[in-house]
N, CA, C and O atoms as CSV, one atom per row, in Angstrom:
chain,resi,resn,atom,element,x,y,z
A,1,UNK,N,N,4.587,10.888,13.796
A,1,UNK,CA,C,3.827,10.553,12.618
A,1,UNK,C,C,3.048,9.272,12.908
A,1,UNK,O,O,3.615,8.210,13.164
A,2,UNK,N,N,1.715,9.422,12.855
A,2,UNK,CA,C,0.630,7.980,12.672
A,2,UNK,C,C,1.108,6.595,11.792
A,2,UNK,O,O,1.379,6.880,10.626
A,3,UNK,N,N,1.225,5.513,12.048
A,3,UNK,CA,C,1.095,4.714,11.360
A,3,UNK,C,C,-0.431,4.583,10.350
A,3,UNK,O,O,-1.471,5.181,10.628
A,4,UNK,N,N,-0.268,3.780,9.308
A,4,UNK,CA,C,-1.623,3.288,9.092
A,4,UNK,C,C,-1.590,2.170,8.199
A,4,UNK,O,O,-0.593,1.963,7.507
A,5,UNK,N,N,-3.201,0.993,8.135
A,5,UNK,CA,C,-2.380,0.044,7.807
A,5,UNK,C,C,-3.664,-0.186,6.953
A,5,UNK,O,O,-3.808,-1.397,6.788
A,6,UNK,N,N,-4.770,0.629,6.276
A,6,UNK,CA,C,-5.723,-0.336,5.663
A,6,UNK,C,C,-5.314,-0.596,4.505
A,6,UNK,O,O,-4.241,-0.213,4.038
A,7,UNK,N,N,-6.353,-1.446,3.806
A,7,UNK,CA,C,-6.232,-2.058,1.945
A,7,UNK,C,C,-5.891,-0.914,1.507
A,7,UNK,O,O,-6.183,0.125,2.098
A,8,UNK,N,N,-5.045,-0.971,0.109
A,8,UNK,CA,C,-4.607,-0.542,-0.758
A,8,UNK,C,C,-5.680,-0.380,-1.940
A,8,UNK,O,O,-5.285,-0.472,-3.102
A,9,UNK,N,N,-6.910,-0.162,-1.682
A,9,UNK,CA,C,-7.828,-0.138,-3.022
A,9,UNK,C,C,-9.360,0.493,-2.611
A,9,UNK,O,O,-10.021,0.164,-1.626
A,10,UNK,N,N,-9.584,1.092,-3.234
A,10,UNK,CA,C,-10.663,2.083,-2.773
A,10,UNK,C,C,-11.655,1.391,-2.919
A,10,UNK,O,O,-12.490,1.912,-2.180
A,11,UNK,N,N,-12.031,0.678,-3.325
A,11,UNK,CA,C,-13.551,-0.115,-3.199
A,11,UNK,C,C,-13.676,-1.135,-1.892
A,11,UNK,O,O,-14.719,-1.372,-1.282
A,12,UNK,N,N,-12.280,-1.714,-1.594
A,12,UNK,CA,C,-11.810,-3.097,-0.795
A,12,UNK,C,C,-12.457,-2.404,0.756
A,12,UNK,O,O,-12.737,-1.261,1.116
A,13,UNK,N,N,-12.503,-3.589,1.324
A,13,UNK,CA,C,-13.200,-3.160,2.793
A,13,UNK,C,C,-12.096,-3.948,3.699
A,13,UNK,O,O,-11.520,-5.030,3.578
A,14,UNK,N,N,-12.079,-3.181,4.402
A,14,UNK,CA,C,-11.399,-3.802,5.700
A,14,UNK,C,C,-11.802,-3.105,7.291
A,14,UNK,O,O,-11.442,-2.172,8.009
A,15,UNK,N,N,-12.930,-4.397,7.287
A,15,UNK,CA,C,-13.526,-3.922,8.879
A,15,UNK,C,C,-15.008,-2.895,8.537
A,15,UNK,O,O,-15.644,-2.252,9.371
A,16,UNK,N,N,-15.258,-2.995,7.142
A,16,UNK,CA,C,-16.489,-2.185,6.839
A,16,UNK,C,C,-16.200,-0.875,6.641
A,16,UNK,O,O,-16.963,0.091,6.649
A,17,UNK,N,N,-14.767,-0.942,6.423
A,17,UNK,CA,C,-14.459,0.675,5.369
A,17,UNK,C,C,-13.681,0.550,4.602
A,17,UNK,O,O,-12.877,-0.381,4.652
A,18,UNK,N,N,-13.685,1.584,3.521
A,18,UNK,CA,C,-13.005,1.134,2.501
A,18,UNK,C,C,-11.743,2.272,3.066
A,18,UNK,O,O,-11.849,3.143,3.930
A,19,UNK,N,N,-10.604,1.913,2.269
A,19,UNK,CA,C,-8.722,1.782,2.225
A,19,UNK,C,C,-9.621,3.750,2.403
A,19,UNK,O,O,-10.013,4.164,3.494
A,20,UNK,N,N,-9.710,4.412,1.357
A,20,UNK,CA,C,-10.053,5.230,1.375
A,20,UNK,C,C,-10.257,6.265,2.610
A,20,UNK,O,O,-9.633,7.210,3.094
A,21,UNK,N,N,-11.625,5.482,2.887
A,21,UNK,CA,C,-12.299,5.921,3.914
A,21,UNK,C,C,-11.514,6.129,5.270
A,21,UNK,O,O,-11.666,7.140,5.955
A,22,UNK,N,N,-10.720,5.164,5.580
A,22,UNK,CA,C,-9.907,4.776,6.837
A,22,UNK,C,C,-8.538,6.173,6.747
A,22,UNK,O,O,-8.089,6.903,7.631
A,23,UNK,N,N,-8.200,6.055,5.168
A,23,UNK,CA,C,-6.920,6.933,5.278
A,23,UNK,C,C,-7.531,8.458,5.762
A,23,UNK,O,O,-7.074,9.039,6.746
A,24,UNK,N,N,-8.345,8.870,5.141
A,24,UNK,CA,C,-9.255,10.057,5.531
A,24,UNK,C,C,-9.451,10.659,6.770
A,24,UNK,O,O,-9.909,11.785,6.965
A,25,UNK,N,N,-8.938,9.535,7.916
A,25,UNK,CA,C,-9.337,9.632,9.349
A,25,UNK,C,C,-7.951,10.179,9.539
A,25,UNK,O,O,-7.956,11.272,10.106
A,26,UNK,N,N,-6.848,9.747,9.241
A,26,UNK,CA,C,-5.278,9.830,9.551
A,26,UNK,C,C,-5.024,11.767,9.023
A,26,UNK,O,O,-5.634,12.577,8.326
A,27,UNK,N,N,-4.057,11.757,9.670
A,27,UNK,CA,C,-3.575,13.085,9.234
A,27,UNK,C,C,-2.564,12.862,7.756
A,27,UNK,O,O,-1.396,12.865,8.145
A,28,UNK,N,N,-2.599,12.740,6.763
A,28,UNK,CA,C,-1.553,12.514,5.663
A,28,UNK,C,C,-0.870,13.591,5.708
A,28,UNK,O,O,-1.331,14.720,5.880
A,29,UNK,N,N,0.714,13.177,5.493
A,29,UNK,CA,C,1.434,14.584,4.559
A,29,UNK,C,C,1.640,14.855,3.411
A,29,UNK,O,O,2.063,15.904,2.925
A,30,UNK,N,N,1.321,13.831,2.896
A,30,UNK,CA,C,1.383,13.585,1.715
A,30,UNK,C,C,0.146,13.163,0.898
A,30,UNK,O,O,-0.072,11.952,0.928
A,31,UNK,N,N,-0.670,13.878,0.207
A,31,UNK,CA,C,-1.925,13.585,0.090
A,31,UNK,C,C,-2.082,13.685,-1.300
A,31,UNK,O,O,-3.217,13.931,-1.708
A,32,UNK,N,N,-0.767,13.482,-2.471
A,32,UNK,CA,C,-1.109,12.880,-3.421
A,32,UNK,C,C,-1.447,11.446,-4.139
A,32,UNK,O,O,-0.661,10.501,-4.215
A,33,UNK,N,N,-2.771,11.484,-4.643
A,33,UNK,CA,C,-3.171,10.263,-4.660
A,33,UNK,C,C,-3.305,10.098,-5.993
A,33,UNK,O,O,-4.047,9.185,-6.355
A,34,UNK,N,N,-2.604,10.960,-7.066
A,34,UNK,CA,C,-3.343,10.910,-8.581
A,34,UNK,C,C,-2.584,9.885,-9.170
A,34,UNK,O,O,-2.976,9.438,-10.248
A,35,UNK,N,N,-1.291,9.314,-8.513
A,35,UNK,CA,C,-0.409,8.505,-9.231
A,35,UNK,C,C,-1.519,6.994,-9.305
A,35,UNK,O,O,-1.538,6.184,-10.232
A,36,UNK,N,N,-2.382,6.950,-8.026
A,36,UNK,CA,C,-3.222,5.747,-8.376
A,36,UNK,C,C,-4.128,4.964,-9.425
A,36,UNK,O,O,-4.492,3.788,-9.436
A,37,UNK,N,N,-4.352,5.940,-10.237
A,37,UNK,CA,C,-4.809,5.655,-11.378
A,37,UNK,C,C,-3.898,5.012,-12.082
A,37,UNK,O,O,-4.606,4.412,-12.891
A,38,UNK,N,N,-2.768,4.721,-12.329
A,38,UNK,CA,C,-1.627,4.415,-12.924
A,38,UNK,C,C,-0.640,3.524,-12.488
A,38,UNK,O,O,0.525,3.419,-12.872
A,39,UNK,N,N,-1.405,2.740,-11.427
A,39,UNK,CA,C,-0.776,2.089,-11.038
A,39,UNK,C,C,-1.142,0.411,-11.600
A,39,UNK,O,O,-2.219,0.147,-12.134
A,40,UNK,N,N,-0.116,-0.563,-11.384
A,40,UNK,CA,C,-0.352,-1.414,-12.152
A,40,UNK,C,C,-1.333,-2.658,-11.467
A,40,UNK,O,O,-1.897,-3.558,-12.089
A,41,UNK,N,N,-1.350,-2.381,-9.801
A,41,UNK,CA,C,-1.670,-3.074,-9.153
A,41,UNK,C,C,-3.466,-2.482,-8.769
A,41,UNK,O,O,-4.328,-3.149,-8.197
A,42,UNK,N,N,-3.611,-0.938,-9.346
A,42,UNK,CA,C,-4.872,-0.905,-9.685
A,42,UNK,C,C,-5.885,-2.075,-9.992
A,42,UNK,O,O,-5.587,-3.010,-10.735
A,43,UNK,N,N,-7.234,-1.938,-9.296
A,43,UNK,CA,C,-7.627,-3.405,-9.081
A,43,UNK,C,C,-7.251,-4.940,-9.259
A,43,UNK,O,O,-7.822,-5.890,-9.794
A,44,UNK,N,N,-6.413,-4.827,-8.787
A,44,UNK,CA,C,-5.977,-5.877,-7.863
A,44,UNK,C,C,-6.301,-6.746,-6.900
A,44,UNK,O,O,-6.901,-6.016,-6.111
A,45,UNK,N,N,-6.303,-7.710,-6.488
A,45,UNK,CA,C,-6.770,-8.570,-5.264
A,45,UNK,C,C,-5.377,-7.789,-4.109
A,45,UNK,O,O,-4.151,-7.884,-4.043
A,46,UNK,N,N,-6.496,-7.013,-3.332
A,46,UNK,CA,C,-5.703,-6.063,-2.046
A,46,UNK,C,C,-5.098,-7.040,-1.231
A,46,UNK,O,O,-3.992,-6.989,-0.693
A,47,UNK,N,N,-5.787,-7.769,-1.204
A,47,UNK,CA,C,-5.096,-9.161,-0.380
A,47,UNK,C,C,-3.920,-9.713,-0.601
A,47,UNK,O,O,-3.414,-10.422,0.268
A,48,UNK,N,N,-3.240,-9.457,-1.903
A,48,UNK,CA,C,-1.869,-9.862,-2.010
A,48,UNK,C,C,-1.167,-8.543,-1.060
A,48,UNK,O,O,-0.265,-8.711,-0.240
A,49,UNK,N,N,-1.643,-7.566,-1.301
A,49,UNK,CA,C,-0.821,-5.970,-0.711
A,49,UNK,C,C,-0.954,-6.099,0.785
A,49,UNK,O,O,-0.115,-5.690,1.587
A,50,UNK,N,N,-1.882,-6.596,1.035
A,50,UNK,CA,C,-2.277,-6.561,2.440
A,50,UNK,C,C,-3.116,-8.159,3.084
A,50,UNK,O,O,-4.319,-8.289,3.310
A,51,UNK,N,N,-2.065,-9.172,3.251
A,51,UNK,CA,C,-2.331,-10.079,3.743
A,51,UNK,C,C,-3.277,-10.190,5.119
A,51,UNK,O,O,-3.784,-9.169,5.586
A,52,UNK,N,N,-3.423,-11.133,5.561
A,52,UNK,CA,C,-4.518,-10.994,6.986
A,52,UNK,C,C,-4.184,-12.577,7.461
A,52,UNK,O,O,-4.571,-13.137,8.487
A,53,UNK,N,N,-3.439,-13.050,6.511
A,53,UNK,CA,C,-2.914,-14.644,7.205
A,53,UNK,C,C,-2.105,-15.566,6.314
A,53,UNK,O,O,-1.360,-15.004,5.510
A,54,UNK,N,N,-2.125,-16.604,6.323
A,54,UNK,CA,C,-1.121,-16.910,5.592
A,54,UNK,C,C,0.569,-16.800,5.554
A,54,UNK,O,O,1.276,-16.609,6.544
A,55,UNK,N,N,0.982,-16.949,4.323
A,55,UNK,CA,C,2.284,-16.766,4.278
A,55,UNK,C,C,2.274,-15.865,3.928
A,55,UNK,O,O,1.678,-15.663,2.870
A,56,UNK,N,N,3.219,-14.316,4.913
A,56,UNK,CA,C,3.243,-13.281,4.450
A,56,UNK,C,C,4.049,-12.991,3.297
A,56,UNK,O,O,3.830,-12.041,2.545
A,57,UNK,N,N,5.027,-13.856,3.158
A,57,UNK,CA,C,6.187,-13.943,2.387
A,57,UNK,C,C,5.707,-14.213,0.859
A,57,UNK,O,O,5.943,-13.423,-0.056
A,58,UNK,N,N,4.929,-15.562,0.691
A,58,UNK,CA,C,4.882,-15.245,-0.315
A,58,UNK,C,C,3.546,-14.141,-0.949
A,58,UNK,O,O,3.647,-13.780,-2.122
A,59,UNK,N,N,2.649,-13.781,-0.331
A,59,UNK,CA,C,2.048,-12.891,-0.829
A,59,UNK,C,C,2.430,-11.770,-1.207
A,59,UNK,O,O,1.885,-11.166,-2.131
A,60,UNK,N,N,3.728,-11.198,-0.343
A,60,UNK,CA,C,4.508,-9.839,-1.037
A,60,UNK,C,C,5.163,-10.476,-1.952
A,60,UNK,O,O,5.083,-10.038,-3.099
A,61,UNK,N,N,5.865,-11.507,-1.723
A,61,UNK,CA,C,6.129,-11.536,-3.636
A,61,UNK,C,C,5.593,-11.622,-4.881
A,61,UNK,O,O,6.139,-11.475,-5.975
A,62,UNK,N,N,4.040,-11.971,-4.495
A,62,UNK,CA,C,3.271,-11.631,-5.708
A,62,UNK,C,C,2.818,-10.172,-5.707
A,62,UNK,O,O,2.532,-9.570,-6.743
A,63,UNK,N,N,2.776,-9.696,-4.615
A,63,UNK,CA,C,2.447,-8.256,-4.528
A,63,UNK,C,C,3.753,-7.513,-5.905
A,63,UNK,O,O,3.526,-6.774,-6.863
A,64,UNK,N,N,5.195,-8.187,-5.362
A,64,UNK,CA,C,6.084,-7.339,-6.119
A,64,UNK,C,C,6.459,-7.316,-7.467
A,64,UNK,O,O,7.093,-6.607,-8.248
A,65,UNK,N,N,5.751,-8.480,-7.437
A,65,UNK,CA,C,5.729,-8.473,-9.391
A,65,UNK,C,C,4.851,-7.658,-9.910
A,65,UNK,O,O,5.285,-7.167,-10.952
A,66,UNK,N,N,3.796,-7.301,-9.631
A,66,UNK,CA,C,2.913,-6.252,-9.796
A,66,UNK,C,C,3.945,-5.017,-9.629
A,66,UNK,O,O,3.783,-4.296,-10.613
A,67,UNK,N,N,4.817,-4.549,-8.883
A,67,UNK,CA,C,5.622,-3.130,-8.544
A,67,UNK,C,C,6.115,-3.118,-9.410
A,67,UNK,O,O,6.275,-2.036,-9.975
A,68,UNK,N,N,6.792,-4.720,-10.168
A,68,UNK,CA,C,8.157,-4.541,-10.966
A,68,UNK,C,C,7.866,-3.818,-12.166
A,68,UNK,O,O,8.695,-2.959,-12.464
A,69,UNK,N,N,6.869,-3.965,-12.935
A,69,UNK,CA,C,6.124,-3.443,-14.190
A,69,UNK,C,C,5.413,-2.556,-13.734
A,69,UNK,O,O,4.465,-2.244,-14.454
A,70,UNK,N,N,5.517,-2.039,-12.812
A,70,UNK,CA,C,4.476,-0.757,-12.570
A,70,UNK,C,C,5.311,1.005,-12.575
A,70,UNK,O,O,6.201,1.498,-11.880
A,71,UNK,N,N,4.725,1.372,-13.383
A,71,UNK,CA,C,5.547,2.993,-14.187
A,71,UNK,C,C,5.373,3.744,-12.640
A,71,UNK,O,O,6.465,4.302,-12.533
A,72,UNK,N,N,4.685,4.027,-11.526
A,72,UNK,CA,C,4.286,4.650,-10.411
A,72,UNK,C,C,5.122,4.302,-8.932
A,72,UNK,O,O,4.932,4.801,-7.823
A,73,UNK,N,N,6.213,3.149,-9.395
A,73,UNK,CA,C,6.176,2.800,-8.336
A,73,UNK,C,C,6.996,3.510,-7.418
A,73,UNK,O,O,7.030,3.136,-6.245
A,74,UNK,N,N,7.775,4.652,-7.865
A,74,UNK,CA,C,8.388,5.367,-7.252
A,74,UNK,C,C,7.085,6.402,-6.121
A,74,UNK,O,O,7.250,6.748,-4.952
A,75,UNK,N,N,6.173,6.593,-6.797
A,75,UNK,CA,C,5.334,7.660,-6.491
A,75,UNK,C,C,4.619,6.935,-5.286
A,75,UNK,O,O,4.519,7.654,-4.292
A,76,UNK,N,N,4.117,5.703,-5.168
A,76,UNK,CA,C,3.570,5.302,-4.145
A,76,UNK,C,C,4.580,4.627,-3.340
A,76,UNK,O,O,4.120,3.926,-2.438
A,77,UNK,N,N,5.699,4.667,-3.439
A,77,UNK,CA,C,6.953,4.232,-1.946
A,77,UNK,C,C,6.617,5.370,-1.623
A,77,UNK,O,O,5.849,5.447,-0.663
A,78,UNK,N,N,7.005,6.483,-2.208
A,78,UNK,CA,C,7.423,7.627,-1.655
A,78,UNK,C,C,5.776,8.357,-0.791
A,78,UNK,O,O,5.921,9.384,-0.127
A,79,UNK,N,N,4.486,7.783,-0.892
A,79,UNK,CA,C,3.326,8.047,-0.235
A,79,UNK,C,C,3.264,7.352,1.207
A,79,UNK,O,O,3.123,7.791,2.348
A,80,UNK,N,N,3.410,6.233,0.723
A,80,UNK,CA,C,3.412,5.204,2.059
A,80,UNK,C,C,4.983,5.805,3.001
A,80,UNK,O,O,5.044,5.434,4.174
A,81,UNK,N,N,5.667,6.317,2.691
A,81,UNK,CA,C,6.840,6.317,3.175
A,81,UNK,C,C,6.997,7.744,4.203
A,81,UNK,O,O,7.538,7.942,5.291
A,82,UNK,N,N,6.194,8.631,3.203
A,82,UNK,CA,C,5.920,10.370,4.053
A,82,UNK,C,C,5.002,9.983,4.633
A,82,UNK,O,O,4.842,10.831,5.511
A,83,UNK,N,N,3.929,8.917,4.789
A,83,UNK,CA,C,2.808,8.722,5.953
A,83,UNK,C,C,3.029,7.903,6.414
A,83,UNK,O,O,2.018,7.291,6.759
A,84,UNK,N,N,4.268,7.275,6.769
A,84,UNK,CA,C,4.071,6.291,7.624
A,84,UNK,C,C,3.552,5.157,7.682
A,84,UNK,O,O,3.698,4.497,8.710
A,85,UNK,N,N,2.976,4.760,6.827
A,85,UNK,CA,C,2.505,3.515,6.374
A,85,UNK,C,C,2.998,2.267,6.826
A,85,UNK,O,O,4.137,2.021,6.428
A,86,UNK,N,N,2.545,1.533,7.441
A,86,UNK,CA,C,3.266,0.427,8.376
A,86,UNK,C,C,3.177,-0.851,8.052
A,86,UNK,O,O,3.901,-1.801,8.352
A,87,UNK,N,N,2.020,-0.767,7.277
A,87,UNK,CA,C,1.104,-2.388,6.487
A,87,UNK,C,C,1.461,-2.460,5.213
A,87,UNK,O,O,1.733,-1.417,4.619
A,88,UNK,N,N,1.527,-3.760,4.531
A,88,UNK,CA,C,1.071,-4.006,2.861
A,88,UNK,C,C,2.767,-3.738,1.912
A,88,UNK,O,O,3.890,-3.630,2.404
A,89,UNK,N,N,2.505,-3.715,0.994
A,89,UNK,CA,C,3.313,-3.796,-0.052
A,89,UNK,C,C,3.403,-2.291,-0.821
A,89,UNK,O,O,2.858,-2.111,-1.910
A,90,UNK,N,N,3.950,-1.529,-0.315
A,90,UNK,CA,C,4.152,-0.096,-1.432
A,90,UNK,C,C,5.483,-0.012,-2.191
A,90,UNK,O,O,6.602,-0.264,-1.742
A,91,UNK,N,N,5.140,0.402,-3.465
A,91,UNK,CA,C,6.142,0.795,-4.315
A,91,UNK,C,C,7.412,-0.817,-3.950
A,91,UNK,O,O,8.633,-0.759,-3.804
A,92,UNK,N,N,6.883,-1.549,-3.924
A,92,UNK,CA,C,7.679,-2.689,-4.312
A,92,UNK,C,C,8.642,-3.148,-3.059
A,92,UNK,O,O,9.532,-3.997,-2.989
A,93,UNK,N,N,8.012,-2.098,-1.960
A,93,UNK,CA,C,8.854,-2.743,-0.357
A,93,UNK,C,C,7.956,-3.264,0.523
A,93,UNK,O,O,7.031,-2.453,0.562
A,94,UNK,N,N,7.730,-4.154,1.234
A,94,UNK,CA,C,7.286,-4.872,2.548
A,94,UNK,C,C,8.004,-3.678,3.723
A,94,UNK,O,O,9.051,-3.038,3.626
A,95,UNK,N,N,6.800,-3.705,5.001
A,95,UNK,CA,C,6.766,-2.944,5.664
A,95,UNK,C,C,8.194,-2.821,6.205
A,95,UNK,O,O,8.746,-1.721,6.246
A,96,UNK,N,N,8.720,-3.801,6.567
A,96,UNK,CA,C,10.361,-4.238,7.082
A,96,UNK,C,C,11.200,-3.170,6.041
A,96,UNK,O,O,11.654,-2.043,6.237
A,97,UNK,N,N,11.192,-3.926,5.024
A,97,UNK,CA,C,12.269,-2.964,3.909
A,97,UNK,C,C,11.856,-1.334,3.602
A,97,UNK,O,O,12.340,-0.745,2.635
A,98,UNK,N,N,11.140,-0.844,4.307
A,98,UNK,CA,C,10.243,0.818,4.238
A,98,UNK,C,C,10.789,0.983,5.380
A,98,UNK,O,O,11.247,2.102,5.615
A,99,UNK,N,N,10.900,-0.110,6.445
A,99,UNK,CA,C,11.443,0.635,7.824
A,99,UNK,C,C,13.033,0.699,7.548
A,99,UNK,O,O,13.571,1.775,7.810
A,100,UNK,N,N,13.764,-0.249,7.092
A,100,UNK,CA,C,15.242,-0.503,6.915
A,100,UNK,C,C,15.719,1.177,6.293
A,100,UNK,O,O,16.483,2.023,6.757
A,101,UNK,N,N,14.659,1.136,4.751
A,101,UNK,CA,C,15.393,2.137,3.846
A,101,UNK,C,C,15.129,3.582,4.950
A,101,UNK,O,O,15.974,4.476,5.005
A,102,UNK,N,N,14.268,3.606,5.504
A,102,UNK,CA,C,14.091,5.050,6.627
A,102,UNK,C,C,14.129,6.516,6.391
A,102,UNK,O,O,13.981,7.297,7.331
């Protein structure tokens, strides 16, 4: 299974494509995406989800307060988790704690 690691937000660019665009290239197995509308972290600054420097630490914890109140968050662990997803903040885990739970 592919890793993949772009932004979490369909407008956001990373490297001159958007989160979107990049996942599109990957093979998904999981290619439901309707829970996104409903998510709480819906426009959002992607940059908390997906740091690029800084303290990674605390940016997932602002990432996870966004998960904690978010009704979806089961639905997007469980996306990032059937694709492999290697980057960012899903469903309220850092890439480490997505690899731990396995």
């Amino acid at each position: 299974m592919s890793t993949t690691s772009p932004q979490d937000n369909e407008g956001s660019k990373r490297g001159g494509y958007s989160y979107m665009e990049l996942l599109s290239e990957w093979q998904l197995v999981n290619t439901d995406s309707s829970w996104k509308q409903w998510a709480a972290c819906n426009g959002a600054d992607p940059e908390l989800f997906f740091p690029d420097g800084g303290d990674i630490r605390i940016s997932h914890a602002k990432a996870k307060e966004f998960c904690s109140d978010c009704i979806v968050y089961k639905e997007c662990l469980k996306f990032a988790m059937d694709n492999g997803i290697a980057y960012g903040v899903w469903g309220g885990l850092s890439p480490a704690e997505r690899q731990r739970k396995g």
